[in-house]
Backbone as CSV, one residue per row, in Angstrom:
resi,resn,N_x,N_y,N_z,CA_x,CA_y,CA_z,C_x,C_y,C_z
1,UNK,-4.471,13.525,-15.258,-3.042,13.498,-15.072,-2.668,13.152,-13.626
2,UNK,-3.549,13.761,-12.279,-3.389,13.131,-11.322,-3.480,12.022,-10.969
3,UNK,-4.251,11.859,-11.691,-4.532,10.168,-11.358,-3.346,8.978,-11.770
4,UNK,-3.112,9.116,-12.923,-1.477,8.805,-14.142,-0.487,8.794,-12.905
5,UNK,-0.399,10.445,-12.211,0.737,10.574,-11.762,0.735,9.762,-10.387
6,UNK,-0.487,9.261,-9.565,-0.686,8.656,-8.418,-0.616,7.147,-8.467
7,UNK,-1.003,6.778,-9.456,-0.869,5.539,-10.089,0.884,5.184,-10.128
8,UNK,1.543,5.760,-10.933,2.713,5.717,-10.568,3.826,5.521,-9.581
9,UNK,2.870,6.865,-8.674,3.946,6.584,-7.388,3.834,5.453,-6.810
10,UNK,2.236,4.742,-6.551,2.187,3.723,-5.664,2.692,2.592,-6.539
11,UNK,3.082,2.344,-7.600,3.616,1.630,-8.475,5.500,1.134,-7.576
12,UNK,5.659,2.552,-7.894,7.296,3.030,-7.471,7.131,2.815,-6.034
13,UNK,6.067,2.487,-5.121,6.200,2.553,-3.781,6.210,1.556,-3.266
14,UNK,5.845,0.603,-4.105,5.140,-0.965,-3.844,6.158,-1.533,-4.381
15,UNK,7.175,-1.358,-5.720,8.269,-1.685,-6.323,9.249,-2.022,-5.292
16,UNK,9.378,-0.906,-4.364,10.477,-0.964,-3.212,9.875,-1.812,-2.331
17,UNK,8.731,-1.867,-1.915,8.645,-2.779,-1.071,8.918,-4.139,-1.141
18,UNK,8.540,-4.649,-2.345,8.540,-5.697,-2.733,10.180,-6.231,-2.979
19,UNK,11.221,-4.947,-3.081,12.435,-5.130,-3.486,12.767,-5.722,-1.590
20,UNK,12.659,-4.294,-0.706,13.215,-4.447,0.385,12.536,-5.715,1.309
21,UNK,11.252,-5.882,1.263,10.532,-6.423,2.323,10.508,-7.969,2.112
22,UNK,11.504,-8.936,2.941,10.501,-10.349,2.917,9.817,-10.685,3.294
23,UNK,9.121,-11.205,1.977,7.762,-11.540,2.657,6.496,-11.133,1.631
24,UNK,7.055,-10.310,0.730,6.269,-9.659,0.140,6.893,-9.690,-1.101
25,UNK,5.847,-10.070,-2.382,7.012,-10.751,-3.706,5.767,-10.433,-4.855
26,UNK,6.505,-10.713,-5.773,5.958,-10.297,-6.886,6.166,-10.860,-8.288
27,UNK,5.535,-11.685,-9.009,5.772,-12.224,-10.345,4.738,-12.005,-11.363
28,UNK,5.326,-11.347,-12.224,4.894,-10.814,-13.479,5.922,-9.371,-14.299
29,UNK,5.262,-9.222,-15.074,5.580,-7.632,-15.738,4.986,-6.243,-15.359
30,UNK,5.409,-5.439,-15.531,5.161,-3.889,-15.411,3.794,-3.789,-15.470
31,UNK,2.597,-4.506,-16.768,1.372,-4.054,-16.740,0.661,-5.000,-15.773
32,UNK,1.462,-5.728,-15.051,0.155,-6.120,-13.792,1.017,-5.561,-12.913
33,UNK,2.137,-5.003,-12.744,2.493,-4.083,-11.300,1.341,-3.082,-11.621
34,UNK,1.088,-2.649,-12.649,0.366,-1.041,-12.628,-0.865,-1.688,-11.940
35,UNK,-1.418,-2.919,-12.511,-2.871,-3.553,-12.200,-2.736,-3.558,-10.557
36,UNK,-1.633,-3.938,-9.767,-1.294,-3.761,-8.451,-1.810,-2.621,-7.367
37,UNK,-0.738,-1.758,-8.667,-1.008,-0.281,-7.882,-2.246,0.456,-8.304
38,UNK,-3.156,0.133,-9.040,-4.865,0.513,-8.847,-5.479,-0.660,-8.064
39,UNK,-5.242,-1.614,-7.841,-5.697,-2.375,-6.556,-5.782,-1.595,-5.653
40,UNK,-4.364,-1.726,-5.184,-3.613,-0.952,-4.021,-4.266,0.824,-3.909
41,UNK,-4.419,1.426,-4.819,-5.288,3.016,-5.085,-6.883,2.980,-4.607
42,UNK,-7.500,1.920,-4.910,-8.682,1.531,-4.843,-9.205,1.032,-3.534
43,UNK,-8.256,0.568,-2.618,-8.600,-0.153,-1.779,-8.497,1.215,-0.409
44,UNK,-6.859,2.135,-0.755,-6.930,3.197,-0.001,-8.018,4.175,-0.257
45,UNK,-8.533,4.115,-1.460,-9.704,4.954,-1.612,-11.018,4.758,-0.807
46,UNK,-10.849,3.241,-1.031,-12.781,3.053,-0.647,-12.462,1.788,0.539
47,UNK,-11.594,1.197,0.861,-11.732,-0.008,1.912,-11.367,1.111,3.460
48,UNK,-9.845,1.444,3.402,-9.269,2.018,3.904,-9.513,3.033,4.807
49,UNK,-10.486,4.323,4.247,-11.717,4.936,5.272,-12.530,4.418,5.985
50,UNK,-12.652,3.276,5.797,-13.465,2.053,6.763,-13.268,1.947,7.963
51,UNK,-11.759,1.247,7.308,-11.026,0.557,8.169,-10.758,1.527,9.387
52,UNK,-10.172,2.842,9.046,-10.037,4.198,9.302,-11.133,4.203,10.352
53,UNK,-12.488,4.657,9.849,-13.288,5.021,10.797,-13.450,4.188,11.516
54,UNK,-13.528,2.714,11.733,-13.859,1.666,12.950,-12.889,1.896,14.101
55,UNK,-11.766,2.084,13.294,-10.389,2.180,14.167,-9.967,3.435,15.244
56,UNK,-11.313,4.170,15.130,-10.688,6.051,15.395,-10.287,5.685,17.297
57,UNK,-11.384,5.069,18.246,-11.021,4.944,19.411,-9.647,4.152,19.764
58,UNK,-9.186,3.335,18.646,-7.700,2.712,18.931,-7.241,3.812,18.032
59,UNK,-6.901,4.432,17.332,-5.722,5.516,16.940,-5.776,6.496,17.785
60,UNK,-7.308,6.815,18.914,-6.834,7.892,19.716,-5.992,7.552,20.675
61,UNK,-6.535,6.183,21.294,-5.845,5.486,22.279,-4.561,5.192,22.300
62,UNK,-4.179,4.387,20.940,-2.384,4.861,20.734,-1.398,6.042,20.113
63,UNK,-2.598,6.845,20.091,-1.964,8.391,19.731,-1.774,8.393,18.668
64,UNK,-2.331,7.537,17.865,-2.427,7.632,16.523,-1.461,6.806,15.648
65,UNK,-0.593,6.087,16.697,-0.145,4.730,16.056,-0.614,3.246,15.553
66,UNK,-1.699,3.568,16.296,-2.576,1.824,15.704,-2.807,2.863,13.368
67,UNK,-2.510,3.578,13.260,-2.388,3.887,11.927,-1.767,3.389,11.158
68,UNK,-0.792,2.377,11.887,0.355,2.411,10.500,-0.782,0.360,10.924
69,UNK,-1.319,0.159,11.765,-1.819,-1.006,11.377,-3.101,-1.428,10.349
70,UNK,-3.978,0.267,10.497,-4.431,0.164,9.357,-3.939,0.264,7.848
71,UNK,-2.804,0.832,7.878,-1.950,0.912,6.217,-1.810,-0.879,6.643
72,UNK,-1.394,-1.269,7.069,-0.847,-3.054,7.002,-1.664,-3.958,6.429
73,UNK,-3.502,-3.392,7.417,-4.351,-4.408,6.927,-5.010,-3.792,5.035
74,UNK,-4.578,-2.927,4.809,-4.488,-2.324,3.573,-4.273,-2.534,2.320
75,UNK,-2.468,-2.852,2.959,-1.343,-3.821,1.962,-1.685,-4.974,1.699
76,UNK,-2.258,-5.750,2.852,-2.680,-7.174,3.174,-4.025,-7.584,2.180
77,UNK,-4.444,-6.253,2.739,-5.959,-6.254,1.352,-5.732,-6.588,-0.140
78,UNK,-4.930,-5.726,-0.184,-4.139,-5.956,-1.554,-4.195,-6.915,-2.341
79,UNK,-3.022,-7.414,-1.325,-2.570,-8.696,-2.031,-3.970,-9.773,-1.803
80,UNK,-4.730,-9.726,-1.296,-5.612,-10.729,-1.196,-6.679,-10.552,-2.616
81,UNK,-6.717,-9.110,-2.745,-7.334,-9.210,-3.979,-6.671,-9.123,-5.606
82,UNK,-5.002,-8.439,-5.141,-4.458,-9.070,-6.227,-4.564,-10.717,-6.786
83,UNK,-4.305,-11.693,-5.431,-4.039,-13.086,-5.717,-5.443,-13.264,-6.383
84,UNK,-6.853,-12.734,-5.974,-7.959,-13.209,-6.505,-7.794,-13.136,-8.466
85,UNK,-7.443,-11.990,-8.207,-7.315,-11.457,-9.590,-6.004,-11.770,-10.886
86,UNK,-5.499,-12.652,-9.543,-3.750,-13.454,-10.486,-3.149,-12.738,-11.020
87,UNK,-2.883,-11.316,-9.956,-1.953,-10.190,-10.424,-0.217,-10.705,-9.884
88,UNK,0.032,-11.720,-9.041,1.226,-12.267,-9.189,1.547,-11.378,-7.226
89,UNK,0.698,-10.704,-6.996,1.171,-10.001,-6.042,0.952,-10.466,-4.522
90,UNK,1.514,-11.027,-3.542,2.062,-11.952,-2.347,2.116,-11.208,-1.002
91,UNK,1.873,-10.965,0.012,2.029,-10.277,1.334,2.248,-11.321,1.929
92,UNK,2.993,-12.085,2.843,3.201,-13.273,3.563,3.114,-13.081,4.796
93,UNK,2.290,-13.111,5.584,1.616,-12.556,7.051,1.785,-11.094,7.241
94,UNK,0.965,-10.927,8.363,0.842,-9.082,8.868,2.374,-8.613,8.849
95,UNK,3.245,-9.805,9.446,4.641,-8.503,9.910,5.512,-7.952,8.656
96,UNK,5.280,-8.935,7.363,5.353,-8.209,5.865,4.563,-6.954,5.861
97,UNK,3.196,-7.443,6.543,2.070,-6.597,5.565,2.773,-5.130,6.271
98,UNK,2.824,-5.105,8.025,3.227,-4.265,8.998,4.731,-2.966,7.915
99,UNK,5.496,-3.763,7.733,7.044,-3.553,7.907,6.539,-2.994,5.471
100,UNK,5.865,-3.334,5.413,5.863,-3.055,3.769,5.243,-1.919,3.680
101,UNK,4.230,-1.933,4.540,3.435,-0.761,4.766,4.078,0.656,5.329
102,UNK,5.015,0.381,6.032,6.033,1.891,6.167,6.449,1.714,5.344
103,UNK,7.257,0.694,4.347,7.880,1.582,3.120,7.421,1.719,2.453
104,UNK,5.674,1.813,1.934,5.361,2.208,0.978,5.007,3.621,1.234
105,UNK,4.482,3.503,2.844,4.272,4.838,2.943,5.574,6.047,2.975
106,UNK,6.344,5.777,3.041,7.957,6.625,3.458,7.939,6.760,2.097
107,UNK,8.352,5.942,0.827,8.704,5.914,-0.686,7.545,6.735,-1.080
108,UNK,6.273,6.862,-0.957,4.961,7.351,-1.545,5.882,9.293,-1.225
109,UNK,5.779,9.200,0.202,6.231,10.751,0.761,7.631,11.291,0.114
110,UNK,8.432,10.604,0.001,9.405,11.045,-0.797,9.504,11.386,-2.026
111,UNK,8.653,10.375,-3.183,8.312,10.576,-4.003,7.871,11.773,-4.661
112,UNK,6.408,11.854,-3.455,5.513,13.264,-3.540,6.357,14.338,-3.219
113,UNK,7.018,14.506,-2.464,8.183,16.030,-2.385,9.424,15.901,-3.735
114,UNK,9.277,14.837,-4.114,10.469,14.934,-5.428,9.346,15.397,-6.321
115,UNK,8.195,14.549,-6.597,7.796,15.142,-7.663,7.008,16.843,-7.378
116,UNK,7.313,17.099,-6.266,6.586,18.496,-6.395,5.012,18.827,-5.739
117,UNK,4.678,17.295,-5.079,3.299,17.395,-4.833,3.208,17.054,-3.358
118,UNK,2.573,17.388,-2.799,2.701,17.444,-1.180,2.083,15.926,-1.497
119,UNK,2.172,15.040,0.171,1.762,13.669,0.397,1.014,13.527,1.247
């Protein structure tokens, strides 16, 4: 059920982005957004700690703001392996990937306190 319910949010998180952010687009239906957002689940699962750990002397160094550039190269991931996979899903340079990546992360956190689950 966690999983159902995580799947979702980043569904609903990536939805907005794609609404608010140009640059970042999307063509298809609902069952390749979901295919999106287990991309997108998969990549924070297992790419993302990577990215994470290479990065630790620049997040100490900017106090922990070079973070929101690893969520960017993340998003960016994404879509590179959505397009492999002809999920319809588009990031159009870093300052999409940058600027999509706070709202997925802001929509994810809001989400998680609406639905009841810390973020």
């Amino acid at each position: 059920m966690e999983f159902i319910l995580r799947l979702l949010l980043n569904a609903a998180a990536l939805w907005v982005a794609v609404r608010i952010v140009s640059g970042i687009t999307y063509q298809g239906g609902w069952a390749g957004f979901l295919g999106v957002a287990l991309v997108f689940g998969l990549v924070n699962a297992i790419v993302k700690p990577v990215l994470t750990f290479f990065s630790i002397p620049f997040i100490l160094l900017t106090l922990g703001l070079f973070f929101f550039v690893v969520n960017a190269l993340a998003l960016w991931i994404t879509s590179g392996l959505s397009g492999s996979l002809g999920l319809g899903f588009k990031v159009n340079g870093f300052g999409a990937a940058f600027l999509g990546a706070l709202v997925v992360s802001l929509v994810n956190l809001v989400l998680s306190w609406f639905v009841g689950r810390p973020g």
